[in-house]
C-alpha positions, 0 to 999 in steps of 0.5 A: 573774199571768195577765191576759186582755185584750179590746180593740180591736186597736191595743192589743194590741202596747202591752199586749204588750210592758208584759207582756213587760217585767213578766213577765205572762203575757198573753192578748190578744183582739181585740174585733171578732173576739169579737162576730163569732164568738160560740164563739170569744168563750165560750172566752174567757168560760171562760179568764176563769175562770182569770184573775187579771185580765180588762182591758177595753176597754168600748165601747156595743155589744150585744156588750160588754153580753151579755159583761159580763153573763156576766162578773159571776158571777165578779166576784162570786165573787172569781174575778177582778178585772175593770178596764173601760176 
């Protein structure tokens, strides 16, 4: 199983090691990094594609409502499943 994982930064070594214990191939990105540097967060847009989860951790930004949006076709698709914290 391949989860991708968007959150604030103090989360990623928790979530990390969860992995590690559970044998779960991670791919954790640092939120504040991704709405400064939009190429980087369209790569993670298109590794989503390839996911079979994508963890969220939501907050009330321009960012996260541009990127949810872009998000949706896959939740609709079946592509992945989506968790917003």
């Amino acid at each position: 199983m391949k989860i991708i994982s968007i959150t604030w930064n103090s989360y990623i070594p928790t979530l990390r090691k969860a992995a590690n214990d559970l044998s779960i191939e991670l791919e954790a990105h640092y939120s504040k990094i991704l709405e400064d540097n939009p190429e980087e967060a369209e790569k993670v847009l298109l590794a989503c594609e390839h996911a079979d989860a994508v963890f969220l951790y939501y907050t009330s930004t321009p960012f996260w409502e541009d990127f949810y949006e872009k998000l949706e076709p896959l939740k609709k698709e079946g592509t992945c499943n989506l968790c917003r914290e």
